[in-house]
N, C-alpha and C positions, 0 to 999 in steps of 0.2 A: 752586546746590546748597543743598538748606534742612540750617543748623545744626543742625537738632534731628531729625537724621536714625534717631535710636535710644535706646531706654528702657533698653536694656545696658550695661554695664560689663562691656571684655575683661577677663578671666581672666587674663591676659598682660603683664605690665606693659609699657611702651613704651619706658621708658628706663631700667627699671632688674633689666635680666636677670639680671644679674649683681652685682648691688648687695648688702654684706652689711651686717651690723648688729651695733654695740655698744652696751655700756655709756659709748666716749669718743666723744668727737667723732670727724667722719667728713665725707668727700666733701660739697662741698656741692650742689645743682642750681639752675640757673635755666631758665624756662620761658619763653615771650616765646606770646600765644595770640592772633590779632585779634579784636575784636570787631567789631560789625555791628548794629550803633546803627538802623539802617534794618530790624531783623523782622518781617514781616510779623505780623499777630493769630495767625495760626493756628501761627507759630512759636510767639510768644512763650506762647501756650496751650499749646504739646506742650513745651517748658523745664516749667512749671509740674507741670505732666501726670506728667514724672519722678517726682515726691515725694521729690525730693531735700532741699528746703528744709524748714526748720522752722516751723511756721505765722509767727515771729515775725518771720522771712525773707522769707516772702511778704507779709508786712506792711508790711515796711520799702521791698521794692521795689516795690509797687503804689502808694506815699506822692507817688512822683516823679511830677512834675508832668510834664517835659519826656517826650516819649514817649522817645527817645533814649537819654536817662537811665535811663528805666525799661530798657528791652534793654539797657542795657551793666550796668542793678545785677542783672538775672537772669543774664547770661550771666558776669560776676565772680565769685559765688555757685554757680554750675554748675562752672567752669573749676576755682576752687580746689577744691572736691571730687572734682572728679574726678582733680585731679593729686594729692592727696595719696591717694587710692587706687592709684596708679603704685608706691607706697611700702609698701603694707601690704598686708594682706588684708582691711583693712574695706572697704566697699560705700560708694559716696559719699553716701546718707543716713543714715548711721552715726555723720557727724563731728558733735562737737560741741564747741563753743569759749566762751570768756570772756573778757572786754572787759577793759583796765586805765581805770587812771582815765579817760585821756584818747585811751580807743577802739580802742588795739590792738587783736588778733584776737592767739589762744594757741589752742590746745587744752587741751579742760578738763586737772585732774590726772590723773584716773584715765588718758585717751589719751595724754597725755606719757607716763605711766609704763608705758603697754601697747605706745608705739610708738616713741617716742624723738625724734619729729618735732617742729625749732621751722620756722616757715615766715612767711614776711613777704611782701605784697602790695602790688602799686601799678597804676593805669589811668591812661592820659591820652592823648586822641584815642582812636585805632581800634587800641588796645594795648592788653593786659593782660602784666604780671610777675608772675611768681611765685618766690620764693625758696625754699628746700626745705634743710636742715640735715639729717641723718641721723646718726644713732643721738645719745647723748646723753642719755641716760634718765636719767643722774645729775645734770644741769646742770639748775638751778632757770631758770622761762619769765623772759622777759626783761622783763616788767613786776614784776617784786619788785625791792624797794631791795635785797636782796643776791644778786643777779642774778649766776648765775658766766656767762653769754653773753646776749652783745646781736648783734643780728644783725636787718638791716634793708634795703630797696631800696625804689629808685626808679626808674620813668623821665619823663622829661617830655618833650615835645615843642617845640620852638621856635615861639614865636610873634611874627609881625611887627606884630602889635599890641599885645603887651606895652610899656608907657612903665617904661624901666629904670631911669631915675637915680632916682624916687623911691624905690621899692625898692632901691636900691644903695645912699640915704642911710641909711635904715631900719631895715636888716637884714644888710648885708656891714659886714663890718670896714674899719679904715682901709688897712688893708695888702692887702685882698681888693680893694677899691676903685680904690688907687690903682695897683696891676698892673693892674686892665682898664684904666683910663684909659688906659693907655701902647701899649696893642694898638690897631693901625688900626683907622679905626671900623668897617671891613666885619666885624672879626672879634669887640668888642666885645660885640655880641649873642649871640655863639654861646659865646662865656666865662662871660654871666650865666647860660644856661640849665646848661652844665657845672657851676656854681657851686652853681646853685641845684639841681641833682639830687642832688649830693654830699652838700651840705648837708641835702638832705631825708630822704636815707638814714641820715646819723647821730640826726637828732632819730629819726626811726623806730624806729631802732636802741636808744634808749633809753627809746622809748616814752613820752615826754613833750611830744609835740607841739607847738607853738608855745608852750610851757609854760615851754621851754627856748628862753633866748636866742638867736637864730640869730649874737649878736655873741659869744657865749661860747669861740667856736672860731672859728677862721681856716682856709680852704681853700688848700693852697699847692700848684701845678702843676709846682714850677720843675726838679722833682727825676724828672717824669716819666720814663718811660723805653718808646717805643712798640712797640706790638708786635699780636697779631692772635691771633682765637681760631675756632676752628674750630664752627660752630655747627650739629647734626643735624637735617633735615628729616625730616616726618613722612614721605616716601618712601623715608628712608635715605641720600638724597644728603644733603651737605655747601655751606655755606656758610663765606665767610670775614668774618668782621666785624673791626675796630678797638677793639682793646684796650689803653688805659693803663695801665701800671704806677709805682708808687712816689708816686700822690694822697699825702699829707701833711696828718695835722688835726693841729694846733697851738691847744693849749685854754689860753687865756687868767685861768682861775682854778684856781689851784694847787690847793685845795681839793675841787673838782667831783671828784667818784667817778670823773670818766673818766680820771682821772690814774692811778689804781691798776689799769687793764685796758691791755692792749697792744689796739693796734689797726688796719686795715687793711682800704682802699677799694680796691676796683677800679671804672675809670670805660670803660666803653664805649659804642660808638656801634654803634644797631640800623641806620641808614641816616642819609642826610642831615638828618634832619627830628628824628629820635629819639634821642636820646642817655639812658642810664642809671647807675645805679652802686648798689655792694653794698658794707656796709660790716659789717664784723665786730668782734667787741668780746672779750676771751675776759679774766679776771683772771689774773693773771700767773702767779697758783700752778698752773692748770688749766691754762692754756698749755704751763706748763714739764714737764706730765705727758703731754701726748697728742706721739705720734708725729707729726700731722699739727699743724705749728704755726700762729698768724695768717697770722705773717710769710710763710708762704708758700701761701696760699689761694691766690692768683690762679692757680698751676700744677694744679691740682685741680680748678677749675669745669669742671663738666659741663654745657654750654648745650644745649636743645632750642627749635625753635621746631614748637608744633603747633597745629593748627585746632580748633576744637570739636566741628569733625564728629568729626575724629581720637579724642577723647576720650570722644566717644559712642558708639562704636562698640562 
């Protein structure tokens, strides 16, 4: 079935019929979309074809070298527009966003303020995430040094040819370090990847990219508490995937601005191969004001897993 089955956008949101909208913070959503790295030309010409992209979009994804690359940076680019039109009444060539220092994706001011949406993205393998925040129209984007929310994800895929220990020297703390050490080595590998999604969702989350010490915080597992989240297919049936509760970041300079936000990861697994996580940041004064607090995001996520075709329709 070709992805690029329609130049439309339903009228109908898909997952958010019933979704309402403030001024505070609100429900969060995740998206989970596949990609299809293998489109054939005439797909990837009818993606184009949309005019969904902004010339400087189409620019950026025709740059890639790898064909591959080029179909996962158009259909990345399609996906998130299209899910954040699940959200609003804008049309998905309508959005339009601005970069922080170190490349974030925001929505400009004026759609912050028309729409209340902060949203965070991530790809690896034949997956796309999408994070989706709703309402919120009063919390500054999370690339400003006085950022009232940070809010970020990940997923990564495990790989067997990843060499760990240099990156374990590198980049995990002592105490990150020395608990994988301690896990049989079969399950070694599958901590670094949990490790490293966690962690990739906070720098995310604060929008400072490798800019931000990956030793600055500590990932701690030990307080987990397991459990399962029910996740909607595009046909209405239900899946159950694997849901952590109670990830632990432990930030090693007292000083760092993330000392003054509460905050709170959830870490789950899409399937064997996939593992993810969402990490949210909220300062404590706007915390202590919204009914829905950090602390207890993880009971609030609305997980959707849908196709592109889905989207296109």
């Amino acid at each position: 079935m070709s992805v690029m089955s329609s130049a439309t956008q339903s009228t109908t949101p898909l997952a958010v019929q019933s979704g309402t909208r403030s001024t505070g913070f609100s429900q969060p959503y995740v998206y989970f979309v596949p990609l299809n790295g293998a489109l054939s030309p005439a797909d990837y010409e009818a993606g184009l074809a949309l005019g969904w992209l902004t010339d400087d979009e189409v620019v950026k994804v025709s740059r890639y070298r790898s064909v591959s690359a080029r179909n996962n940076g158009l259909q990345v680019r399609l996906g998130l527009r299209a899910v954040l039109s699940l959200h609003s009444e804008l049309k998905p060539n309508e959005w339009r966003f601005n970069y922080g220092a170190k490349g974030k994706p925001a929505l400009t001011p004026d759609l912050l303020a028309k729409t209340g949406l902060h949203f965070n993205l991530s790809h690896s393998g034949e997956w796309l995430m999408i994070g989706i925040v709703m309402g919120g129209h009063a919390l500054k984007a999370d690339h400003y040094a006085d950022a009232d929310l940070c809010f970020g994800v990940d997923i990564e895929r495990e790989r067997s040819s990843t060499d760990i220990v240099p990156i374990l020297n590198h980049y995990f703390t002592q105490a990150e370090t020395d608990t994988l050490l301690q896990l049989p080595s079969s399950l070694q590998r599958q901590r670094f990847f949990d490790l490293w999604a966690v962690k990739e969702s906070y720098i995310k989350a604060r929008g400072l990219g490798l800019a931000l010490s990956l030793k600055s915080f500590s990932v701690d597992f030990s307080l987990i508490a397991l459990g399962s989240v029910n996740v909607q297919l595009a046909d209405k049936s239900h899946q159950t995937i694997e849901l952590q509760q109670g990830v632990k970041l432990d930030f090693t300079e007292d000083e760092d601005i993330a000392t003054t936000m509460v905050w709170q990861t959830v870490f789950g697994r899409l399937d064997q191969q996939y593992r993810f996580a969402i990490t949210f940041g909220l300062t404590k004064q706007v915390n202590d004001q919204h009914s829905l607090r950090v602390e207890s995001i993880d009971h609030s996520l609305n997980i959707y897993q849908l196709s592109l075709a889905d989207l296109l329709v």
